[in-house]
PDB file with SEQRES, HELIX, SHEET and CRYST1 records, atoms N, CA, C and O in Angstrom:
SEQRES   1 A   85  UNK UNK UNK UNK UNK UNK UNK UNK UNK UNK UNK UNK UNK          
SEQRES   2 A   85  UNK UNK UNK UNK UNK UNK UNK UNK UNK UNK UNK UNK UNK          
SEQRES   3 A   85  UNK UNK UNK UNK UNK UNK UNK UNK UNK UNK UNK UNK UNK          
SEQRES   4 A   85  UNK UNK UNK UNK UNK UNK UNK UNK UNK UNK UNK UNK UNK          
SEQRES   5 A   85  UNK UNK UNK UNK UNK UNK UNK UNK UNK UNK UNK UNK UNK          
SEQRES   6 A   85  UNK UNK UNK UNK UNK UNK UNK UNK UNK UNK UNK UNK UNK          
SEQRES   7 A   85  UNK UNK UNK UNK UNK UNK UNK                                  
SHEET    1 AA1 3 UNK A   2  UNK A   7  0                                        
SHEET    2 AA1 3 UNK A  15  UNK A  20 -1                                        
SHEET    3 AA1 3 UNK A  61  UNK A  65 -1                                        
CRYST1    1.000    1.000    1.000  90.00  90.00  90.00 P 1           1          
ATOM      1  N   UNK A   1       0.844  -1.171   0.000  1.00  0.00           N  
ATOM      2  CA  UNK A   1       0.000   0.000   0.000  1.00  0.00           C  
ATOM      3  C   UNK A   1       0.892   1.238   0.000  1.00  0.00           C  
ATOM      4  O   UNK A   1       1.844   1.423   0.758  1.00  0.00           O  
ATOM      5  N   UNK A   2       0.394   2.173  -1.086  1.00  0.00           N  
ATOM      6  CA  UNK A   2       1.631   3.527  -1.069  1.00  0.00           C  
ATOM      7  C   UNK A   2       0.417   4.712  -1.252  1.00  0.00           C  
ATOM      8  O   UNK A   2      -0.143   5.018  -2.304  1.00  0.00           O  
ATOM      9  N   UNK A   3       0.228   5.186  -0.121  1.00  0.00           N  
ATOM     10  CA  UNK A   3      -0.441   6.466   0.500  1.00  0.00           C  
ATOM     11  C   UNK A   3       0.088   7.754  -0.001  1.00  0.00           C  
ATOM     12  O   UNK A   3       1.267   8.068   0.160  1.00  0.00           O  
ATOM     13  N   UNK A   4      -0.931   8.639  -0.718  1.00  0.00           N  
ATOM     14  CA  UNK A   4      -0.308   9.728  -0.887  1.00  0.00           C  
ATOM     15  C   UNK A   4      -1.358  10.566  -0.692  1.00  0.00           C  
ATOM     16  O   UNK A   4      -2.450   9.998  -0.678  1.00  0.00           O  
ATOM     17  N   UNK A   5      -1.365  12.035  -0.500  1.00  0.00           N  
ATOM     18  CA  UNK A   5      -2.362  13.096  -0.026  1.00  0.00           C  
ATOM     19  C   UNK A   5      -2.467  13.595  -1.317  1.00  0.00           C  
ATOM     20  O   UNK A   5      -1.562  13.844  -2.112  1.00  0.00           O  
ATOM     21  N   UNK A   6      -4.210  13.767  -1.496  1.00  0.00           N  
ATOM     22  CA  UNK A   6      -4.620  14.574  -2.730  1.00  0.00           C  
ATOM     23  C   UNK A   6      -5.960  15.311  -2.041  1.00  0.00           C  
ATOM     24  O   UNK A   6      -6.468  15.355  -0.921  1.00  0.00           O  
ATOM     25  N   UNK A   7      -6.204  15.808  -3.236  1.00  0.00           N  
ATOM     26  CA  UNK A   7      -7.470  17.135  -3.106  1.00  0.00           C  
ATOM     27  C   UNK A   7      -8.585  16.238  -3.454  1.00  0.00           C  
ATOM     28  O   UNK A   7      -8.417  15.813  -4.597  1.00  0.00           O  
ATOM     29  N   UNK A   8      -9.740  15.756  -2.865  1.00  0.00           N  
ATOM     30  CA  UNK A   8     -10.786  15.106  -3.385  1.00  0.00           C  
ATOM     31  C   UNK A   8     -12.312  15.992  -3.459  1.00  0.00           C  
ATOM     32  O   UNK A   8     -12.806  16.547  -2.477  1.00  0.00           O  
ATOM     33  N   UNK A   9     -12.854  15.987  -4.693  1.00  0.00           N  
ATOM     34  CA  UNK A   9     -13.835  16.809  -4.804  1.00  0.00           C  
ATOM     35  C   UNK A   9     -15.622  16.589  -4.193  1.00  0.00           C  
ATOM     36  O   UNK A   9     -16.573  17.369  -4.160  1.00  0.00           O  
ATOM     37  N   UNK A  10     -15.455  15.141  -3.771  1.00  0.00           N  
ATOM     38  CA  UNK A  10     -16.889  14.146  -3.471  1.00  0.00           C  
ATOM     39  C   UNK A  10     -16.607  13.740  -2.612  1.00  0.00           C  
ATOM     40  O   UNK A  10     -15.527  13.151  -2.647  1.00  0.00           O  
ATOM     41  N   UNK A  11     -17.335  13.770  -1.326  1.00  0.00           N  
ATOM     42  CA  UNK A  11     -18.485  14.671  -1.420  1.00  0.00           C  
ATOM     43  C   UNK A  11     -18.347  16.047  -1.604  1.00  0.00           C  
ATOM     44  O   UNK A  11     -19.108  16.702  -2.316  1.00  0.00           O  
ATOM     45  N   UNK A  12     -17.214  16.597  -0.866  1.00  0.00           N  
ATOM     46  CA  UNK A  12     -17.071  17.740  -0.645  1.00  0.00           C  
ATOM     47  C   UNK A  12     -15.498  18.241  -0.326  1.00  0.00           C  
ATOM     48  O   UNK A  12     -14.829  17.911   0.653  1.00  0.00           O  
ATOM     49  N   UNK A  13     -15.159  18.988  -1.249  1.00  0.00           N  
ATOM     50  CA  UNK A  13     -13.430  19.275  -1.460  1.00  0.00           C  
ATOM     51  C   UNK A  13     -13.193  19.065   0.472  1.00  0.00           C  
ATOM     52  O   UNK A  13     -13.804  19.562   1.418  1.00  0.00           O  
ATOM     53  N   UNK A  14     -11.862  17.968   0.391  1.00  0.00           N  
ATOM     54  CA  UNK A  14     -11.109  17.904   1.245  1.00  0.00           C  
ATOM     55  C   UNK A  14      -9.826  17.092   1.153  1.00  0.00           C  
ATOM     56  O   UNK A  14      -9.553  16.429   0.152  1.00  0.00           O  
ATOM     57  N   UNK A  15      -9.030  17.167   2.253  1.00  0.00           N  
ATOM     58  CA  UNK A  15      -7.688  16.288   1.725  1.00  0.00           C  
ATOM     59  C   UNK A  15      -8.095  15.408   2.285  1.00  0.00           C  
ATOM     60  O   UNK A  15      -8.903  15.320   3.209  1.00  0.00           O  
ATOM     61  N   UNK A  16      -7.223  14.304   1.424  1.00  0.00           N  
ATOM     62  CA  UNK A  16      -7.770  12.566   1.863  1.00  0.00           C  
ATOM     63  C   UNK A  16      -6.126  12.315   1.262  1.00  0.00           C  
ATOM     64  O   UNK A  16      -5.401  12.906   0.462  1.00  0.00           O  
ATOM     65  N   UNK A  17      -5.982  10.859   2.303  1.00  0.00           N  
ATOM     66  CA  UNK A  17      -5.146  10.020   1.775  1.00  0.00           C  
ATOM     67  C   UNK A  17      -5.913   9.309   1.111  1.00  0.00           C  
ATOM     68  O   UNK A  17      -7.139   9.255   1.213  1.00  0.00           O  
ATOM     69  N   UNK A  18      -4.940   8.483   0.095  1.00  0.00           N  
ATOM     70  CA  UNK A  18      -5.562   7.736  -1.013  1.00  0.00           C  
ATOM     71  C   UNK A  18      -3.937   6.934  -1.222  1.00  0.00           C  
ATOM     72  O   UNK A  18      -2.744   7.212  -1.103  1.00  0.00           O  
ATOM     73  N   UNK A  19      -4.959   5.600  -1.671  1.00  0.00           N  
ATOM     74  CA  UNK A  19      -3.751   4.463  -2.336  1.00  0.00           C  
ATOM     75  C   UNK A  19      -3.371   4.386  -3.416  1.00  0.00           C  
ATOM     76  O   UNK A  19      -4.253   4.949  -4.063  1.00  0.00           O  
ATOM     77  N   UNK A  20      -2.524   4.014  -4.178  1.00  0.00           N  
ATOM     78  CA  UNK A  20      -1.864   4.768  -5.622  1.00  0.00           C  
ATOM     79  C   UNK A  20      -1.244   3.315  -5.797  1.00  0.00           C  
ATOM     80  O   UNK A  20      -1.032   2.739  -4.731  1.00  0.00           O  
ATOM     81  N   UNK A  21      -0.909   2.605  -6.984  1.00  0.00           N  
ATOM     82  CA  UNK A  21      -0.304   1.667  -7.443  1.00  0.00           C  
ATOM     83  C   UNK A  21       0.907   1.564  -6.913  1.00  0.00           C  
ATOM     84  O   UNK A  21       1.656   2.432  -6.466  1.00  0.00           O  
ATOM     85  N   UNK A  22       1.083  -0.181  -7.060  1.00  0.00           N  
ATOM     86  CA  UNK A  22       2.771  -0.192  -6.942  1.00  0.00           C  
ATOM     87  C   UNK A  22       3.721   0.147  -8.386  1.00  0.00           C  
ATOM     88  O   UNK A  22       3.360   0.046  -9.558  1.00  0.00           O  
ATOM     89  N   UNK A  23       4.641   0.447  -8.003  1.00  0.00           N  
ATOM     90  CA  UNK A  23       5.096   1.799  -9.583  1.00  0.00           C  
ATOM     91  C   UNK A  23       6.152   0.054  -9.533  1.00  0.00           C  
ATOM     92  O   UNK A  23       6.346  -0.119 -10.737  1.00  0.00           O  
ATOM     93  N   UNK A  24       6.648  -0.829  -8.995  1.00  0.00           N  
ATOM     94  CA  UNK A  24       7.379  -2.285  -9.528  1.00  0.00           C  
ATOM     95  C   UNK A  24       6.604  -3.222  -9.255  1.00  0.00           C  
ATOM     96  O   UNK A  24       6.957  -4.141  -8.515  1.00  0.00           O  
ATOM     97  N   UNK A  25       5.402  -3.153  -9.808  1.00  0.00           N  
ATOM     98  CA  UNK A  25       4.205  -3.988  -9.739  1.00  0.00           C  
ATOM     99  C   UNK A  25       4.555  -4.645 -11.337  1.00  0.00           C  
ATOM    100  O   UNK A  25       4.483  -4.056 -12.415  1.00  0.00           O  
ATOM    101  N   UNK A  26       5.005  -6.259 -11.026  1.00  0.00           N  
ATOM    102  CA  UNK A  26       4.884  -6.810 -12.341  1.00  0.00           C  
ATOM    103  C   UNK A  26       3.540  -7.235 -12.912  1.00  0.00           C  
ATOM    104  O   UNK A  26       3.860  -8.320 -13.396  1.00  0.00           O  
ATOM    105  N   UNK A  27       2.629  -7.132 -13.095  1.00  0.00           N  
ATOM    106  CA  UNK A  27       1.342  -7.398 -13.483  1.00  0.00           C  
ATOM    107  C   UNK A  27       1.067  -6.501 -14.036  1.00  0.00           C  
ATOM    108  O   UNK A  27       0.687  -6.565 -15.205  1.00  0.00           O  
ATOM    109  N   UNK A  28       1.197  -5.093 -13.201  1.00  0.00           N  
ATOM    110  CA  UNK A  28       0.171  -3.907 -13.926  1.00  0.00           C  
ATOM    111  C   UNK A  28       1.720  -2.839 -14.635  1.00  0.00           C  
ATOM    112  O   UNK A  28       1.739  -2.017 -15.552  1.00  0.00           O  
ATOM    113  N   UNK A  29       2.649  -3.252 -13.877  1.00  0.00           N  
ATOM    114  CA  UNK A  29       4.290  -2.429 -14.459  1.00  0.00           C  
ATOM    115  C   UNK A  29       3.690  -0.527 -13.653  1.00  0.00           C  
ATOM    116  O   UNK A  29       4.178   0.508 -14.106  1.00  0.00           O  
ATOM    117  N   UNK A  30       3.177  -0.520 -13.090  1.00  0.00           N  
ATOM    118  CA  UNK A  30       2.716   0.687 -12.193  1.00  0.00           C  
ATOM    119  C   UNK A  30       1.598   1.396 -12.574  1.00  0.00           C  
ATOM    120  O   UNK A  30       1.419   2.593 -12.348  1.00  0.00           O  
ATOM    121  N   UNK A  31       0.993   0.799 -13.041  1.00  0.00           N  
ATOM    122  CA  UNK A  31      -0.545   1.663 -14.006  1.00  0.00           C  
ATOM    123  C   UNK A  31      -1.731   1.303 -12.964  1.00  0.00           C  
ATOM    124  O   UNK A  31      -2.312   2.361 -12.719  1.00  0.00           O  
ATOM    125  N   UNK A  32      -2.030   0.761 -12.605  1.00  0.00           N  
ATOM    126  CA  UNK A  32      -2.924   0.457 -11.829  1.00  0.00           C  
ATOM    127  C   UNK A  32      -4.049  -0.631 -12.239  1.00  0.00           C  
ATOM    128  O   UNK A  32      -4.999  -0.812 -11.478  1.00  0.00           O  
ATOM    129  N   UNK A  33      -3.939  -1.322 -13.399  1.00  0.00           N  
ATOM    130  CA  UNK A  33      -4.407  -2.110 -13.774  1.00  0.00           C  
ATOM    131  C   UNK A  33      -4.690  -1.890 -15.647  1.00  0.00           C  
ATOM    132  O   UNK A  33      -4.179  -0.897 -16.165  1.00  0.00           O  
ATOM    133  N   UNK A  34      -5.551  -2.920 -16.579  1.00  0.00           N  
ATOM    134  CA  UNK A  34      -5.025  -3.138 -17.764  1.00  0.00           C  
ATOM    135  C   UNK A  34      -6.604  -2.369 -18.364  1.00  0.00           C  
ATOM    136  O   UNK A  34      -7.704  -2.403 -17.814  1.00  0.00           O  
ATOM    137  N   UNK A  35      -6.281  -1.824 -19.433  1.00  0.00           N  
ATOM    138  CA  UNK A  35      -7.401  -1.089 -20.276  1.00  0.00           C  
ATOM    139  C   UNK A  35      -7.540  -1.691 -21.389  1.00  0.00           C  
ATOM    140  O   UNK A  35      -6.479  -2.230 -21.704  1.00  0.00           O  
ATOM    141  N   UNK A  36      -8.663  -1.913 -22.414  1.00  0.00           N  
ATOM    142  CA  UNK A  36      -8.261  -2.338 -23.819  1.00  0.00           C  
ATOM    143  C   UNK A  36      -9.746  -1.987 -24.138  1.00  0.00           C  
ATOM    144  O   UNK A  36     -10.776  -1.968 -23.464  1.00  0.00           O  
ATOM    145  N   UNK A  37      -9.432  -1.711 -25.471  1.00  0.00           N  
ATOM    146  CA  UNK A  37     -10.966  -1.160 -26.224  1.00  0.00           C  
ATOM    147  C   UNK A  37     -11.670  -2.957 -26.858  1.00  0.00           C  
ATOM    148  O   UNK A  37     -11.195  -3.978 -27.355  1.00  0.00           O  
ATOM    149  N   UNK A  38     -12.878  -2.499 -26.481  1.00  0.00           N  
ATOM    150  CA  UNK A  38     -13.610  -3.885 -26.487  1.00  0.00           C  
ATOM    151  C   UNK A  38     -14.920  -2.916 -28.347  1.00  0.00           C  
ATOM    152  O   UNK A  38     -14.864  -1.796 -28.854  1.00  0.00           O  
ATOM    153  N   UNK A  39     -15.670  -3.949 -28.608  1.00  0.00           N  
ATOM    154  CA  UNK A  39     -16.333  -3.568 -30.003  1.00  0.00           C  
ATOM    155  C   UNK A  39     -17.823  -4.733 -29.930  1.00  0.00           C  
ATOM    156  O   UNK A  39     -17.958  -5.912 -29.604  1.00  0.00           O  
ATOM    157  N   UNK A  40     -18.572  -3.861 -30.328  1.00  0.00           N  
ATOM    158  CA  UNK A  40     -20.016  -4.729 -30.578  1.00  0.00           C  
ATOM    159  C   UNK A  40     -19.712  -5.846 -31.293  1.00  0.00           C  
ATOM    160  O   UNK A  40     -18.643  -6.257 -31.744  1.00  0.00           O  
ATOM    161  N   UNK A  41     -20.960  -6.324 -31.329  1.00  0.00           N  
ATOM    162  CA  UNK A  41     -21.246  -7.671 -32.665  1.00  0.00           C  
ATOM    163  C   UNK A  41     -20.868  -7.019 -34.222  1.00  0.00           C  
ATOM    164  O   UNK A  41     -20.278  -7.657 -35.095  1.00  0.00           O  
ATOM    165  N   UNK A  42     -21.392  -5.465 -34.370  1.00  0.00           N  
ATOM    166  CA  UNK A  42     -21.061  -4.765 -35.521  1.00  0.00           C  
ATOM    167  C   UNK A  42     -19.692  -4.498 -35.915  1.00  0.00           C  
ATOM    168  O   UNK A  42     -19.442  -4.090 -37.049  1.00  0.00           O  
ATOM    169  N   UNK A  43     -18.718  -4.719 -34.981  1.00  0.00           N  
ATOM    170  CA  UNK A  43     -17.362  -4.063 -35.009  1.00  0.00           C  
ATOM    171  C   UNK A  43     -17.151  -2.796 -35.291  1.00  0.00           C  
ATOM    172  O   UNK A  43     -16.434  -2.242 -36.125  1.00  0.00           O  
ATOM    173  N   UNK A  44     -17.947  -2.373 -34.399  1.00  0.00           N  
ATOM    174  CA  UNK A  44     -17.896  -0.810 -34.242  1.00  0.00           C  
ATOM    175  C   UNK A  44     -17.661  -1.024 -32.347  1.00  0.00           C  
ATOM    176  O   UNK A  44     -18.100  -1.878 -31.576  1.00  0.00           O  
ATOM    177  N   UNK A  45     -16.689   0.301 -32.108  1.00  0.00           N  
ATOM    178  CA  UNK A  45     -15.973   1.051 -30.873  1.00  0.00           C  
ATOM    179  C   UNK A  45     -17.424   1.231 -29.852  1.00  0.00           C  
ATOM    180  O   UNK A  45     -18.342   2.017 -30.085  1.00  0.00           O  
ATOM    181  N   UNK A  46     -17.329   0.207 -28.591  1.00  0.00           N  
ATOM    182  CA  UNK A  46     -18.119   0.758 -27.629  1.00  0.00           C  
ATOM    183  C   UNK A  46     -17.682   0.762 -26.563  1.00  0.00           C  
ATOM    184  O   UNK A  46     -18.370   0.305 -25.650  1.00  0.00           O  
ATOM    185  N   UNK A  47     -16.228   1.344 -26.276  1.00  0.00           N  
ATOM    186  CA  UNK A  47     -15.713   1.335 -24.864  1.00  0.00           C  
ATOM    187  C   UNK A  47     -14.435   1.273 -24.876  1.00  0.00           C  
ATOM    188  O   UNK A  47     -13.779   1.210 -25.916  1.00  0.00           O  
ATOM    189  N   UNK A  48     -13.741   1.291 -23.217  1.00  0.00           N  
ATOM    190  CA  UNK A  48     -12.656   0.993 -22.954  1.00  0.00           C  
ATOM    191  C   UNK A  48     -13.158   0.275 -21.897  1.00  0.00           C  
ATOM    192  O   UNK A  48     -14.135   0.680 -21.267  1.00  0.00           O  
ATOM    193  N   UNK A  49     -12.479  -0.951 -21.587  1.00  0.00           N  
ATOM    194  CA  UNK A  49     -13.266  -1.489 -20.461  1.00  0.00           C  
ATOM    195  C   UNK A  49     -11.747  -1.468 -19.632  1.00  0.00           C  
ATOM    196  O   UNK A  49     -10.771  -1.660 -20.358  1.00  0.00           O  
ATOM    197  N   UNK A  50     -11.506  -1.268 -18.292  1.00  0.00           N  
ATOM    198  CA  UNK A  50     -10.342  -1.686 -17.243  1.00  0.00           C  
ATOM    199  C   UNK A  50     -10.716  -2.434 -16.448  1.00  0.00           C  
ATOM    200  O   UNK A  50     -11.913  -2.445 -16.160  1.00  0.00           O  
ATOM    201  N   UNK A  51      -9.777  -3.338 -15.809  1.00  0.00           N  
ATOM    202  CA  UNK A  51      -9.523  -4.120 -14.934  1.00  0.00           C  
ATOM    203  C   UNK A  51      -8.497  -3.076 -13.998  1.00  0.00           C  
ATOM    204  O   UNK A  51      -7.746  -2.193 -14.413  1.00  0.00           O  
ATOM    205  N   UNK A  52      -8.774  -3.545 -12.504  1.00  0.00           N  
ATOM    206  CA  UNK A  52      -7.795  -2.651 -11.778  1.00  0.00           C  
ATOM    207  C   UNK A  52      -6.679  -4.032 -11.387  1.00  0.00           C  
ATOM    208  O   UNK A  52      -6.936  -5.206 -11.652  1.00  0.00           O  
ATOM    209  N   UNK A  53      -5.643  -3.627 -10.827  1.00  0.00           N  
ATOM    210  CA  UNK A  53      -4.533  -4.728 -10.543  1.00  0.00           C  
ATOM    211  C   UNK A  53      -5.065  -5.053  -8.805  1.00  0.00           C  
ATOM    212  O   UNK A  53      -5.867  -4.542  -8.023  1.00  0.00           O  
ATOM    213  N   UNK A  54      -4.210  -6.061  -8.787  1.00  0.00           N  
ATOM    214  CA  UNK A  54      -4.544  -6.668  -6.877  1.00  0.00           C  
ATOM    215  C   UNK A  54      -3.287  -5.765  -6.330  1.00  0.00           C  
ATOM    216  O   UNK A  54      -2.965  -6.125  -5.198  1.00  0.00           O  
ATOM    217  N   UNK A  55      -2.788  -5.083  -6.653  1.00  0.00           N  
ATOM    218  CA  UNK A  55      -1.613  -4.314  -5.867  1.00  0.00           C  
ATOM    219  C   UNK A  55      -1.792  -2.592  -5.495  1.00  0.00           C  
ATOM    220  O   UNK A  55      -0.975  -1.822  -4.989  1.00  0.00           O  
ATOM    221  N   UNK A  56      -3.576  -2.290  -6.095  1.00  0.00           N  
ATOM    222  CA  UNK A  56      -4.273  -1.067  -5.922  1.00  0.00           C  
ATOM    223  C   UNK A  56      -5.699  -1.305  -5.754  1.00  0.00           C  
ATOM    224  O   UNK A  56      -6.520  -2.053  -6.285  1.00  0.00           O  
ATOM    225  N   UNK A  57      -5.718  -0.542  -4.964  1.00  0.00           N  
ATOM    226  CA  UNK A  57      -7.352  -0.125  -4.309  1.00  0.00           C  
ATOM    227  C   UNK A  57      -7.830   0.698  -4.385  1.00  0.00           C  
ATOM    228  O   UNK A  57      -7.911   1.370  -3.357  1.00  0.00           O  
ATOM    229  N   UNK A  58      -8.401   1.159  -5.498  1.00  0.00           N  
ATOM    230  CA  UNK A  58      -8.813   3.154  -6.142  1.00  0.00           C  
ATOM    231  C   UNK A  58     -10.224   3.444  -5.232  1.00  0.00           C  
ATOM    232  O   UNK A  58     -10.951   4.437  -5.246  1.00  0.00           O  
ATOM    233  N   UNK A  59     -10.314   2.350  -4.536  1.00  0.00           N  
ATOM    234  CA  UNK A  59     -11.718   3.371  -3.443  1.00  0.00           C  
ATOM    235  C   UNK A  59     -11.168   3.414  -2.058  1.00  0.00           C  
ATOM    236  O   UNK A  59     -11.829   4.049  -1.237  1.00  0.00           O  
ATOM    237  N   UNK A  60      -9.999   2.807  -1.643  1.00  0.00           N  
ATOM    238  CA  UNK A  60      -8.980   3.476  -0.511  1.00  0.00           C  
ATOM    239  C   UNK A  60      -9.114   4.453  -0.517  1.00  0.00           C  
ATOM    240  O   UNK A  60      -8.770   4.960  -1.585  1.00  0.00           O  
ATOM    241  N   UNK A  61      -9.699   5.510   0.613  1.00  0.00           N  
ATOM    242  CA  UNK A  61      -9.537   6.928   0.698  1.00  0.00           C  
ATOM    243  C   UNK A  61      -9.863   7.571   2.209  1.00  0.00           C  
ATOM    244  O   UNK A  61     -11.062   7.711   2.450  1.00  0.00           O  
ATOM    245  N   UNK A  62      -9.084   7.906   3.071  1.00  0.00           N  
ATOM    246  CA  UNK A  62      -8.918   8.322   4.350  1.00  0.00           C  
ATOM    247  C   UNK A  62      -9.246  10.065   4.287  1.00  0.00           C  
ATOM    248  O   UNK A  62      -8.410  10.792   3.750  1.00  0.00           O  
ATOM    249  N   UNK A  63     -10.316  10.559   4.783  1.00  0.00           N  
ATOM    250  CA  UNK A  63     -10.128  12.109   4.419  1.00  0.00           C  
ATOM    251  C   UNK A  63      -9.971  12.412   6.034  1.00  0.00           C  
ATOM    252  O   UNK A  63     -10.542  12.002   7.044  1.00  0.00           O  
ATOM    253  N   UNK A  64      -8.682  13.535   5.699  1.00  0.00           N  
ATOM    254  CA  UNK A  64      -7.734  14.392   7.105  1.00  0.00           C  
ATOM    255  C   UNK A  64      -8.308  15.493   7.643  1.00  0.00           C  
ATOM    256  O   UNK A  64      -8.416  15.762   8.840  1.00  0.00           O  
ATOM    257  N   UNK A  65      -8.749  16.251   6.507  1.00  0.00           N  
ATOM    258  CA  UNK A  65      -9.296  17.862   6.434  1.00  0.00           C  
ATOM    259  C   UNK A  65     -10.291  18.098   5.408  1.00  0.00           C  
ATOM    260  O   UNK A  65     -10.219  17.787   4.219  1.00  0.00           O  
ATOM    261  N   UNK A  66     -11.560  18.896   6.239  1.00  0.00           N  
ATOM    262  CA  UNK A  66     -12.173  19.412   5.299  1.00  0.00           C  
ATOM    263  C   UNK A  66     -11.894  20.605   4.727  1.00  0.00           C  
ATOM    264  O   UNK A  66     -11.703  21.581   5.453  1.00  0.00           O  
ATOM    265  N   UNK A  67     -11.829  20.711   3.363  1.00  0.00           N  
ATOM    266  CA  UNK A  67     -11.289  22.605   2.668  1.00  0.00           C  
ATOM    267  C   UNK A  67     -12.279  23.024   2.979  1.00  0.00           C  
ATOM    268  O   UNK A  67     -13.230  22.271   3.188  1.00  0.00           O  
ATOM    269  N   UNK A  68     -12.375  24.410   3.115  1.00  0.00           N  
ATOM    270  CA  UNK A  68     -13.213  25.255   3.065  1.00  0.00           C  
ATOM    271  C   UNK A  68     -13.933  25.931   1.502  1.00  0.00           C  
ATOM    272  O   UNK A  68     -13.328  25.761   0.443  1.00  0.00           O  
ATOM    273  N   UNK A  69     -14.557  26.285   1.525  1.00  0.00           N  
ATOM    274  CA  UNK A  69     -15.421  26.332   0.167  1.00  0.00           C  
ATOM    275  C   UNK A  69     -14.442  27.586  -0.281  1.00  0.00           C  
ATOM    276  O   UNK A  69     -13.770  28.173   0.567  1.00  0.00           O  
ATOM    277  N   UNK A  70     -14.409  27.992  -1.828  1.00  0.00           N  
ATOM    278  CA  UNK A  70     -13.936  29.155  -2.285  1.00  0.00           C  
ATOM    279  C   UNK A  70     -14.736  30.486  -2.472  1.00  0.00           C  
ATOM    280  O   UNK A  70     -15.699  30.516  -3.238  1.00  0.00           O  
ATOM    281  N   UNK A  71     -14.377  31.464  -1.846  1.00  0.00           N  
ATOM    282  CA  UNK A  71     -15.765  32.680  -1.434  1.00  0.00           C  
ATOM    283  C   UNK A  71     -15.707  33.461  -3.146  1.00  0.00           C  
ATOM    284  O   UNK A  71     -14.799  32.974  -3.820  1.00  0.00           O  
ATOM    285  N   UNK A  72     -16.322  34.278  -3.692  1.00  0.00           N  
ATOM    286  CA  UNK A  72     -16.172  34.739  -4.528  1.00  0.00           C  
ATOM    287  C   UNK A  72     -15.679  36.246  -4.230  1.00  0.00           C  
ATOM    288  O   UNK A  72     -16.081  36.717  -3.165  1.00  0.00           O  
ATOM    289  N   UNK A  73     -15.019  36.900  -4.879  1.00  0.00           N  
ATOM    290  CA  UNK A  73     -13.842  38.425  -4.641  1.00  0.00           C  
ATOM    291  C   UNK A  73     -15.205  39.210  -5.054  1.00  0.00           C  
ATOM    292  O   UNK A  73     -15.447  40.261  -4.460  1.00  0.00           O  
ATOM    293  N   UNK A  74     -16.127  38.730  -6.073  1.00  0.00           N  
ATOM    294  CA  UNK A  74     -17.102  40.206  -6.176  1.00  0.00           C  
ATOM    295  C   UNK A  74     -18.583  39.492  -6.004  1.00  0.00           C  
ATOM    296  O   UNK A  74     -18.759  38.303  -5.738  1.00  0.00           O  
ATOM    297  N   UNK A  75     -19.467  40.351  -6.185  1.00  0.00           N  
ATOM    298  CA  UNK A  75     -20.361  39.946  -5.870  1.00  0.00           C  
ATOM    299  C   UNK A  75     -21.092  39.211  -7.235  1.00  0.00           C  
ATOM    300  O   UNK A  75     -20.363  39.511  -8.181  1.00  0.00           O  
ATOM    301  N   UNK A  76     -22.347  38.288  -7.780  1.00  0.00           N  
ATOM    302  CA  UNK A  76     -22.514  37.731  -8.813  1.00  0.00           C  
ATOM    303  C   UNK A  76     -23.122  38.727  -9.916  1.00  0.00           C  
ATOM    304  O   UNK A  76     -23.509  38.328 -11.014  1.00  0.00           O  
ATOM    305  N   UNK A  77     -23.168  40.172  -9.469  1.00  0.00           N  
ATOM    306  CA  UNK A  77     -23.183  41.051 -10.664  1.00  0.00           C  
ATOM    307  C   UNK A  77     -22.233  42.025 -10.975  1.00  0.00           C  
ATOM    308  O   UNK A  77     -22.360  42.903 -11.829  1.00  0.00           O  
ATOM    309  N   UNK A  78     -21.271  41.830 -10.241  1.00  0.00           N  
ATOM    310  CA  UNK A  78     -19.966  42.275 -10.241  1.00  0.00           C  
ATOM    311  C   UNK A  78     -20.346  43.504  -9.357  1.00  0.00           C  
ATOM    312  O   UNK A  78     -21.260  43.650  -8.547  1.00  0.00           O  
ATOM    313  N   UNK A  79     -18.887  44.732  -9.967  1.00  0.00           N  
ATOM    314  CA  UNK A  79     -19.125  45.899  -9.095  1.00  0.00           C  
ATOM    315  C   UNK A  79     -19.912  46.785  -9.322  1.00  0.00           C  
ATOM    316  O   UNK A  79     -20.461  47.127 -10.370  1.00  0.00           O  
ATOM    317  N   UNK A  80     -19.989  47.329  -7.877  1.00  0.00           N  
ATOM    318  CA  UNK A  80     -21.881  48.072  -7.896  1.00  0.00           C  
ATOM    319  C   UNK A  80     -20.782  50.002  -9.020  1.00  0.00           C  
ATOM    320  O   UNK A  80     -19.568  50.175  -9.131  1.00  0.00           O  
ATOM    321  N   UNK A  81     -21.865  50.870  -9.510  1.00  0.00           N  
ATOM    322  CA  UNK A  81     -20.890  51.931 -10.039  1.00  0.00           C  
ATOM    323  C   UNK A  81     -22.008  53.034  -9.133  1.00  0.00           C  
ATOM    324  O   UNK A  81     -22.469  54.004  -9.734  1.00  0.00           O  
ATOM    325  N   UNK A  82     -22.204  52.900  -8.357  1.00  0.00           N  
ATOM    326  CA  UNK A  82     -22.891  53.616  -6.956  1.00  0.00           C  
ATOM    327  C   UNK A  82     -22.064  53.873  -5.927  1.00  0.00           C  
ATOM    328  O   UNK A  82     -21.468  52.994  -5.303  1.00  0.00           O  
ATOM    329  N   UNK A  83     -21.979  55.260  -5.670  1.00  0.00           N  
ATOM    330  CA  UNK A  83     -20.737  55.650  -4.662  1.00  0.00           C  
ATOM    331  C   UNK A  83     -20.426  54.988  -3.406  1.00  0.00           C  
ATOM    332  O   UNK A  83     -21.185  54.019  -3.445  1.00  0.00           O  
ATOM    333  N   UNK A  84     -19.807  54.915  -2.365  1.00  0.00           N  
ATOM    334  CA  UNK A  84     -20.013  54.132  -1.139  1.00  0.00           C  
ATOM    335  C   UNK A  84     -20.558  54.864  -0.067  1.00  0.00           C  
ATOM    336  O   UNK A  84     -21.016  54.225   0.880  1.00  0.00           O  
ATOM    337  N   UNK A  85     -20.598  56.461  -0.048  1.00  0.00           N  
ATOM    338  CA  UNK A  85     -21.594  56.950   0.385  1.00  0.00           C  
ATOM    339  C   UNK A  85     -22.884  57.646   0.429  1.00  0.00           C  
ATOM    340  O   UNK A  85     -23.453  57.824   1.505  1.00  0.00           O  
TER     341      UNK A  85                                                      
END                                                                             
């Protein structure tokens, strides 16, 4: 397991640890598991389908801190052109 701190947006922006592949993982070679484009009966493109590897767990996620929301600098019609007194 290799823990690293990121910004997670769901539910609600905060830092979380999270588990990340093994980067000398012979199976997946550090990707986190194998992708390949799969095709209808028509042989026409309907996907990428992945498999994740046994050496990552992409729903591992420990959250440390909640962020605080981002305030906006003006107001949502911007600035007023009305004096301040």
């Amino acid at each position: 397991m290799r823990l690293r701190i990121r910004v997670t947006n769901w539910p609600r922006r905060a830092l979380a640890i999270v588990d990340t592949p093994r980067p000398g993982c012979s199976l997946c070679h550090g990707e986190g598991g194998h992708g390949w484009d799969s095709v209808d009966a028509e042989g026409e493109y309907a996907g990428t389908d992945f498999e994740f590897c046994t050496c990552w767990n992409p729903d591992l996620s420990i959250v440390l801190l909640p962020l605080p929301r981002w305030l906006r600098r003006t107001p949502p019609g911007g600035y007023s052109n009305e004096p301040p007194f």
